[in-house]
C-alpha positions in Angstrom: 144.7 127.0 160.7 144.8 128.5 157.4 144.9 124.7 155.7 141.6 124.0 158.1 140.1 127.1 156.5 141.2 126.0 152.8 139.4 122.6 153.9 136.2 124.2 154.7 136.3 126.4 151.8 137.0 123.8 149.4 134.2 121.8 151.1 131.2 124.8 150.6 132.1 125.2 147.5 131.4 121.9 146.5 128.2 122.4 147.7 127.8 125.2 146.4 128.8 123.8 142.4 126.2 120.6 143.6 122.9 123.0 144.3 124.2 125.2 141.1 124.5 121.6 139.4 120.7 120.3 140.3 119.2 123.6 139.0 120.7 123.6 135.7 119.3 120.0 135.9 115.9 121.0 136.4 116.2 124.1 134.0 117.6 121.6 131.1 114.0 119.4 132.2 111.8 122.2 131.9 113.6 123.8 128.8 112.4 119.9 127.5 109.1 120.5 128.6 108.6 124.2 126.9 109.4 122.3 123.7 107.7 119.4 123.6 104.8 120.1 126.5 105.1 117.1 128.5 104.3 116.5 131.5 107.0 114.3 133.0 109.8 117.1 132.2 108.0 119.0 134.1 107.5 116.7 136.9 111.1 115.7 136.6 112.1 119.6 137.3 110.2 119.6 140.5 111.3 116.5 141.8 114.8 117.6 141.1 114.9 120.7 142.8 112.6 119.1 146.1 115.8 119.5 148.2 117.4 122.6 146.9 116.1 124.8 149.5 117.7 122.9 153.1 120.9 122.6 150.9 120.7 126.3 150.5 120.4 126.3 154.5 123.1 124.2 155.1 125.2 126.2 153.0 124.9 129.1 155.0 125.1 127.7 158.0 128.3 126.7 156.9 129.1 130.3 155.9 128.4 131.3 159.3 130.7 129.1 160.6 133.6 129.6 158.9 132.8 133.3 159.8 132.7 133.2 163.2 135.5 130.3 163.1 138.3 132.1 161.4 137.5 135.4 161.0 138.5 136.2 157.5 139.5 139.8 156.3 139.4 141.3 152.7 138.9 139.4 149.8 137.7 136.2 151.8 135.2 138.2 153.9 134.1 139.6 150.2 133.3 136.4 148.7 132.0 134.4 152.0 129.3 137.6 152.1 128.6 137.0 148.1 128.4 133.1 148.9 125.5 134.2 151.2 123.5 136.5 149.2 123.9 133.9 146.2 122.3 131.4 148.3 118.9 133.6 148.8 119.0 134.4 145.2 118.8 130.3 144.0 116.2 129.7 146.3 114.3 132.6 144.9 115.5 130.8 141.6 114.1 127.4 142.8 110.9 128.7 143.8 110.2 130.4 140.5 111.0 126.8 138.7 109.2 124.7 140.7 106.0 127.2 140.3 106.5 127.6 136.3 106.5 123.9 136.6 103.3 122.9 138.2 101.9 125.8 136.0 102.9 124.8 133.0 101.6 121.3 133.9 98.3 122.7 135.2 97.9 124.6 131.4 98.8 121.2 129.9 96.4 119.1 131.8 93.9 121.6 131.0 94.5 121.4 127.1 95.0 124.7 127.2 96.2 125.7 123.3 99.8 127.5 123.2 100.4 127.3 119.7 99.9 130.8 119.3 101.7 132.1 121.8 104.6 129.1 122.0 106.5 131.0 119.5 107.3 133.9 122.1 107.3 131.7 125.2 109.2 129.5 123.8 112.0 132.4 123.4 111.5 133.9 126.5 112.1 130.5 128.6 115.2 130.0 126.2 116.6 133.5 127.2 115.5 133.1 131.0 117.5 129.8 130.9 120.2 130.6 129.4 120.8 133.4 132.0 120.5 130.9 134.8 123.1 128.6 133.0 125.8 132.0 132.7 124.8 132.5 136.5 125.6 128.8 137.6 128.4 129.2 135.7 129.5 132.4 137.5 129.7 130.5 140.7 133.2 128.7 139.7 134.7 131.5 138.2 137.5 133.0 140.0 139.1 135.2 137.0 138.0 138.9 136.6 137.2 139.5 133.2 135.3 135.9 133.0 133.0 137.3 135.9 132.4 140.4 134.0 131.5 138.2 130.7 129.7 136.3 132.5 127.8 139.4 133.9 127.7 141.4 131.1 126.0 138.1 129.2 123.5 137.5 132.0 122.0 141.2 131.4 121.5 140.4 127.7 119.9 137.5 128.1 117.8 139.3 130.7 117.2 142.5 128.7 115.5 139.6 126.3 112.8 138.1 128.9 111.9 141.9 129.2 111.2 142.2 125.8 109.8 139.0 124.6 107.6 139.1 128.0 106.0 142.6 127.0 105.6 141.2 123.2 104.1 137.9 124.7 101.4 140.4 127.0 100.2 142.4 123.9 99.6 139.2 122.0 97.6 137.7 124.9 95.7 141.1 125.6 95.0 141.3 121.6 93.8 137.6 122.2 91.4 138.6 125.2 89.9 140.9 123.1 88.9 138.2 120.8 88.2 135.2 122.9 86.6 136.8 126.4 85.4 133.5 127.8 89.1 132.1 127.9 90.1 135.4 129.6 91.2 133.7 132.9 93.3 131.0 131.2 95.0 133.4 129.2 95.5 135.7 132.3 97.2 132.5 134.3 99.5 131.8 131.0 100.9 135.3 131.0 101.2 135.0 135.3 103.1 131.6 134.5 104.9 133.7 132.1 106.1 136.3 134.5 108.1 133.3 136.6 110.5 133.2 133.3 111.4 136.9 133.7 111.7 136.9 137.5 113.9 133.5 137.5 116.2 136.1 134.7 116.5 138.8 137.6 117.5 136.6 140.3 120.4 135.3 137.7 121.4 139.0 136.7 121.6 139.5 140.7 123.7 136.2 141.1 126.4 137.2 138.9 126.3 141.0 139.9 127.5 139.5 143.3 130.5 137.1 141.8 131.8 140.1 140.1 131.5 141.9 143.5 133.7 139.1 144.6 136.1 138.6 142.4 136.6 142.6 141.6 135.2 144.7 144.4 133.7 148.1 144.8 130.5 148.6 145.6 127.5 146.0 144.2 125.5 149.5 142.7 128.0 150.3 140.6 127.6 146.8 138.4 124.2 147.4 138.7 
């Protein structure tokens, strides 16, 4: 029994590495496309994460059978739980992507002029990124103090987005000012914008719940 649970383990964490695997994939294709504005990276993102979301499902469906299969206790019933809460946060993650995607293609098709504001944006998708990458990376961490890195670089990263976001809206709002009959585009840049900082949340939130697996507690007090 307990080498038929190890099995199944093994098995969803594959799956688990595998959906971490494809968004890093698709964050590498739109990190591309935030440097260089084109259009296939941006394509290439979506079409990469097209079946992230019913691999999320199958995941936890798996979850739930190992649950109510063997019943596990302690530690195991602490990460299995984590497992299933990480899930919800990638797809959130996914979604986010696949919008800032067929945004940033939208703004691009449009000719819509970033070179005053690619400077921050350009910073704020690098820090929202990078806290995706630390959160992937999370998933296949099994050692405490790795978790906590892990964690404790995610929120940095994130604490960026904040501030590079609210720097990036009083440039565009100064802009506004200037240029009123571009008002809605520059209104649907900063929205586009706001995906970056969300998609840094969701990755603070994954690692918050690896650290709840690998050390414990309560998930408020990592918050």
């Amino acid at each position: 029994m307990l080498e038929r649970y190890e099995e199944q383990l093994d098995k969803l964490k594959n799956s688990l590495d595998s959906l971490g695997a494809k968004i890093i994939q698709a964050v590498d294709a739109c990190e591309v496309g935030v440097d260089t504005l084109e259009i296939e990276k941006f394509e290439n993102c979506r079409d990469i994460l097209s079946s992230v979301e019913k691999e999320a499902n199958d995941i936890d469906q798996r979850i739930v059978r190992i649950l109510a299969l063997f019943g596990p206790e302690a530690v195991e019933l602490r990460e299995l739980v984590s497992f299933l809460k990480i899930t919800s946060e990638l797809v959130r993650i996914n979604d986010n992507l696949k919008t800032f995607a067929k945004r940033m293609k939208s703004h691009i098709n449009n000719q819509l002029k970033f070179e005053n504001l690619q400077e921050y944006s350009n910073h704020l998708a690098k820090s929202a990124f990078k806290a995706i990458t630390f959160s992937i990376e999370s998933l296949s961490v099994i050692d405490e103090e790795e978790a906590k890195d892990l964690f404790r670089k995610t929120c940095v990263e994130e604490s960026k987005t904040d501030d590079l976001y609210s720097i990036l809206e009083k440039n565009i709002m100064a802009d506004l000012c200037k240029d009123i009959e571009n008002s809605a585009e520059c209104i649907e840049v900063l929205s586009t914008m706001r995906k970056l900082e969300r998609m840094a949340d969701r990755a603070v939130n994954v690692t918050k719940l690896m650290l709840f697996a690998r050390v414990g507690g309560e998930l408020r007090q990592f918050s």
